[in-house]
FIKOLZA-1660 file (N, C-alpha, C; in steps of 0.1 Angstrom, whole numbers, plus 5000, padded with zeros to 4 digits):
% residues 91
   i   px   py   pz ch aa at
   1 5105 6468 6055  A  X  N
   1 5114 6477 6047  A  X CA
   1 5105 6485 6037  A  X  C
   2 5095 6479 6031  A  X  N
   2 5089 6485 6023  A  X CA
   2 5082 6498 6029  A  X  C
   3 5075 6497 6041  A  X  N
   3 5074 6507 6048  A  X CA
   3 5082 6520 6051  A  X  C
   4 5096 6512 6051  A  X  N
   4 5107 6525 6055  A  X CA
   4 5110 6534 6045  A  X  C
   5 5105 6523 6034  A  X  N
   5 5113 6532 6017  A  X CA
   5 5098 6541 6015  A  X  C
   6 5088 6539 6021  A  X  N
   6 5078 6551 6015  A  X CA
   6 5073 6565 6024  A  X  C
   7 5084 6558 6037  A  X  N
   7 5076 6567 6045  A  X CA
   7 5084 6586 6043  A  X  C
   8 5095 6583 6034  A  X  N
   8 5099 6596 6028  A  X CA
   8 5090 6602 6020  A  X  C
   9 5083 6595 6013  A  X  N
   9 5071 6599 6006  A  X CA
   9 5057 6603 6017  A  X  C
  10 5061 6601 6029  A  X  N
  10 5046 6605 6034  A  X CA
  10 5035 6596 6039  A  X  C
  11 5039 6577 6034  A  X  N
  11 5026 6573 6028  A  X CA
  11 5031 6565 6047  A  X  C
  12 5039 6566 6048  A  X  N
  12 5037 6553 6061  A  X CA
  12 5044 6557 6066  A  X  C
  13 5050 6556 6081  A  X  N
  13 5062 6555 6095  A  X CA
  13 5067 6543 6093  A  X  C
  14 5079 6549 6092  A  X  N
  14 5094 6537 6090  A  X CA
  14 5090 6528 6107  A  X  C
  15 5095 6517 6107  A  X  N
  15 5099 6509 6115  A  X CA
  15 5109 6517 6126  A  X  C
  16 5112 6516 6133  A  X  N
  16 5123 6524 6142  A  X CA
  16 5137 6520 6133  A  X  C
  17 5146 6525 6127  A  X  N
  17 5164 6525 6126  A  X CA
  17 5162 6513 6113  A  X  C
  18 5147 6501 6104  A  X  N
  18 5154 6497 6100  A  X CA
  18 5162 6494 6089  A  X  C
  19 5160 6509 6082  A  X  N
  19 5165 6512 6070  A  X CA
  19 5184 6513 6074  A  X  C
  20 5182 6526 6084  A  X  N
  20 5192 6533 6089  A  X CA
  20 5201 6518 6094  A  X  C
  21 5196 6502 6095  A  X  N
  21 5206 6496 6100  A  X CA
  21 5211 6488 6088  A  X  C
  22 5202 6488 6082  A  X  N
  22 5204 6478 6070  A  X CA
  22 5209 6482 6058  A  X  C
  23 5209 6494 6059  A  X  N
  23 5219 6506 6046  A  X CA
  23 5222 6516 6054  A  X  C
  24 5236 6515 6064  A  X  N
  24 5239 6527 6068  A  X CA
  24 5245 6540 6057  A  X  C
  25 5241 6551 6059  A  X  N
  25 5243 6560 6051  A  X CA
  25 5258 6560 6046  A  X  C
  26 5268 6560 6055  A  X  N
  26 5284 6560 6054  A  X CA
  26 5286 6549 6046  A  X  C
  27 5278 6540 6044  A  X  N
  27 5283 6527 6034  A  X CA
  27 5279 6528 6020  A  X  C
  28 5269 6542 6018  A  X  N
  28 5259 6543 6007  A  X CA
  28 5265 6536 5993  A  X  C
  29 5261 6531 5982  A  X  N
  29 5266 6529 5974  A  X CA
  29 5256 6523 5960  A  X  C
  30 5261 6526 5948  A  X  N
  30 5253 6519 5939  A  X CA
  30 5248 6512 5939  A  X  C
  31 5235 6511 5938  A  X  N
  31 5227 6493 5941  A  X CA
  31 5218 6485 5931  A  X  C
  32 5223 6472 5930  A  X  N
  32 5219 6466 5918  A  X CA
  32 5207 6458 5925  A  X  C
  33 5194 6455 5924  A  X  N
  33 5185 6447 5927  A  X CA
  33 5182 6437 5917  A  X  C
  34 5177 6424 5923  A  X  N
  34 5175 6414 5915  A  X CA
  34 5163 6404 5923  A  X  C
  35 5157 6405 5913  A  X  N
  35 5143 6398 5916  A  X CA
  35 5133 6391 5910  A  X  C
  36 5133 6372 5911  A  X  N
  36 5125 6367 5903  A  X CA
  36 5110 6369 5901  A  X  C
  37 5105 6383 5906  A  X  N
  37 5098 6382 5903  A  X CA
  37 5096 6402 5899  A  X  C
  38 5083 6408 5897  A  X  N
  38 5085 6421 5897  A  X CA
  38 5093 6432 5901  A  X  C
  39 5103 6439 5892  A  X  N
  39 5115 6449 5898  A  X CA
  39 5110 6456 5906  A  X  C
  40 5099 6463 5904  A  X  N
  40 5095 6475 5914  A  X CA
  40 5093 6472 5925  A  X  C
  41 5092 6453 5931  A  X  N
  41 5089 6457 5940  A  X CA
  41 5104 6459 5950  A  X  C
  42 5116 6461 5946  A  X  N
  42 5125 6464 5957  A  X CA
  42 5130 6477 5948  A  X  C
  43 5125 6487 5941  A  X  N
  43 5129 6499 5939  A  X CA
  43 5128 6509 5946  A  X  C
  44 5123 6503 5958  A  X  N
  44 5123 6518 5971  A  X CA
  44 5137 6519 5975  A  X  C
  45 5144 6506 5971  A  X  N
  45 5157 6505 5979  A  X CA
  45 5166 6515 5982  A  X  C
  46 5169 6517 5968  A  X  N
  46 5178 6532 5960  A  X CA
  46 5173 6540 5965  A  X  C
  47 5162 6545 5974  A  X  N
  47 5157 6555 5977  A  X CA
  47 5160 6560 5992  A  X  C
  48 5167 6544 5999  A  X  N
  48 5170 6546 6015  A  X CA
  48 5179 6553 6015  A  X  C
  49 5194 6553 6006  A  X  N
  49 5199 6566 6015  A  X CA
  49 5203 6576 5997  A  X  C
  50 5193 6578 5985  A  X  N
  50 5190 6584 5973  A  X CA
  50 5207 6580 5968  A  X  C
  51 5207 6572 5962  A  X  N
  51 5212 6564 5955  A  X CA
  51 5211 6558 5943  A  X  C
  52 5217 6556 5930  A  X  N
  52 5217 6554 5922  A  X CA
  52 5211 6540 5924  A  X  C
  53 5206 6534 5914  A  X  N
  53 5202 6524 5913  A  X CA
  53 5193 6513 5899  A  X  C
  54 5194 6499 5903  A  X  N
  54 5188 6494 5885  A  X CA
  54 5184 6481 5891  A  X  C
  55 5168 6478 5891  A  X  N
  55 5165 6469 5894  A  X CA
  55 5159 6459 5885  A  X  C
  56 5160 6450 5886  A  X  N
  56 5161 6438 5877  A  X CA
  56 5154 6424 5878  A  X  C
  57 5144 6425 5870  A  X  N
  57 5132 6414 5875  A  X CA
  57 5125 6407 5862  A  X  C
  58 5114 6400 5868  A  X  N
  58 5106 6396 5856  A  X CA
  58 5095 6406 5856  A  X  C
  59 5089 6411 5838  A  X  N
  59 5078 6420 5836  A  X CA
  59 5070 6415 5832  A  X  C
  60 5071 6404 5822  A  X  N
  60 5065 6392 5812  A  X CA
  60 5067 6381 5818  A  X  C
  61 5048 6373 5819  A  X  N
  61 5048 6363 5825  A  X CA
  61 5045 6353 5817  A  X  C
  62 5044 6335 5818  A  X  N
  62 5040 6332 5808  A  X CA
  62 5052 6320 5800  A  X  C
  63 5063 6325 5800  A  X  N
  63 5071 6318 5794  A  X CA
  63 5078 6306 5801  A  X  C
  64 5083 6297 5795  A  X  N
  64 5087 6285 5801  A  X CA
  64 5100 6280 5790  A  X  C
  65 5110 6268 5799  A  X  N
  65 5121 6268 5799  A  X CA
  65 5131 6266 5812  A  X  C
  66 5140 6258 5807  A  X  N
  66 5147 6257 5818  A  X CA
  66 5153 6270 5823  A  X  C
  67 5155 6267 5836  A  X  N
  67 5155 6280 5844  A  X CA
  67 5167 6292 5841  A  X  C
  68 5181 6288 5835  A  X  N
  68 5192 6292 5828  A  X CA
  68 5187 6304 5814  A  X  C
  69 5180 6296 5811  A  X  N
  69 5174 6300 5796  A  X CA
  69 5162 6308 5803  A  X  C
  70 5155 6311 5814  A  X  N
  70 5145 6318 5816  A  X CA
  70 5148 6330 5820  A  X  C
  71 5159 6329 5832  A  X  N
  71 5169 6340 5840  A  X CA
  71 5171 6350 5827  A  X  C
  72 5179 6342 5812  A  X  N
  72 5187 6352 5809  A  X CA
  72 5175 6364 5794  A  X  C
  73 5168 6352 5794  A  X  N
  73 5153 6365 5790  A  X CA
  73 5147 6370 5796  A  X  C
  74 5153 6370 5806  A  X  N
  74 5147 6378 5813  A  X CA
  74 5152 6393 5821  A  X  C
  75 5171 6387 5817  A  X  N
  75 5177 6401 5825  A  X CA
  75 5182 6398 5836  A  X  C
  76 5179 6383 5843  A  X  N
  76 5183 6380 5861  A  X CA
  76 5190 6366 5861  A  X  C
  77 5199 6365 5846  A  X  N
  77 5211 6362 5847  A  X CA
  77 5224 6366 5850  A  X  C
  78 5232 6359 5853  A  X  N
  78 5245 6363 5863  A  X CA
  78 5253 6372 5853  A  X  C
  79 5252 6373 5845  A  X  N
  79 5258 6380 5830  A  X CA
  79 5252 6394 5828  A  X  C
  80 5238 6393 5829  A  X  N
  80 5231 6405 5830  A  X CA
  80 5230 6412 5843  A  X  C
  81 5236 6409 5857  A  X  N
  81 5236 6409 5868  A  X CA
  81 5249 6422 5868  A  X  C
  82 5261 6412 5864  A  X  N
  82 5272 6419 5863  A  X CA
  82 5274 6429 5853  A  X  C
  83 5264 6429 5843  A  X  N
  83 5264 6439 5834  A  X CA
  83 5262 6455 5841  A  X  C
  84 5249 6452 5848  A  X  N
  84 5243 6461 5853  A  X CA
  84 5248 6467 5869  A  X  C
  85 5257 6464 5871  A  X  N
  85 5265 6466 5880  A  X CA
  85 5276 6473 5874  A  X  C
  86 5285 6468 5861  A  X  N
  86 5290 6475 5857  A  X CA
  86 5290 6492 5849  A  X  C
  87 5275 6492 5847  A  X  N
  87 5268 6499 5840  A  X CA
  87 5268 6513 5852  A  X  C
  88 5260 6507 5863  A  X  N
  88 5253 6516 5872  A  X CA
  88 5269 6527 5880  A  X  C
  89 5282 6516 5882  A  X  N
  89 5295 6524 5888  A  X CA
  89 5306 6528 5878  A  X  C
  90 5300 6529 5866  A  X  N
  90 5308 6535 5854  A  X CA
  90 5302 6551 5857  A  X  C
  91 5290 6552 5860  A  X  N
  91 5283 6567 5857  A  X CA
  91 5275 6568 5843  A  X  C
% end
C-alpha cells in the first residue's frame, strides 16, 4: 500500500488495483488513522482517493504505564479516536 500511496507522487508503481480495491473511490470518505506506533506512517492513506484526513499515533517515545493511561497520552485512546472522527465529518 505504501507503494500505492506514493506512486501519485512519482516515487514508485502502484501494485496493480490495490489501492483502487481497498478504498474504492465511490465509497470515499473521511478517514481517521490510528497507530501505535508513528502517524505518518499510514498518512498516504487520505491521499488514495484525496480525502480529508487525521492520523493518530505515538511521536514521544519513552514513557511507561499501563496501557489505558499510555493510549490516552498519547491521543490513541478510544475517546480521542472518537473525537477525531467527530472533528474530521463536522468540517
Amino acid at each position: 500500500m505504501s507503494r500505492a500511496g506514493t506512486a501519485g507522487l512519482g516515487t514508485a508503481s502502484p501494485p496493480a488495483g490495490s489501492s483502487t480495491r481497498l478504498f474504492p473511490a465511490d465509497r470515499a470518505a473521511p478517514l481517521v488513522t490510528v497507530l501505535d506506533g508513528h502517524p505518518h506512517t499510514l498518512a498516504f492513506l487520505g491521499g488514495v482517493n484525496q480525502v480529508p484526513a487525521v492520523t493518530l499515533g505515538v511521536t514521544k517515545f519513552g514513557q511507561s504505564g499501563d496501557l489505558e493511561d499510555v493510549y490516552r497520552y498519547h491521543g490513541i485512546d478510544a475517546d480521542s479516536i472518537v473525537r477525531a472522527a467527530l472533528d474530521i465529518t463536522r468540517g
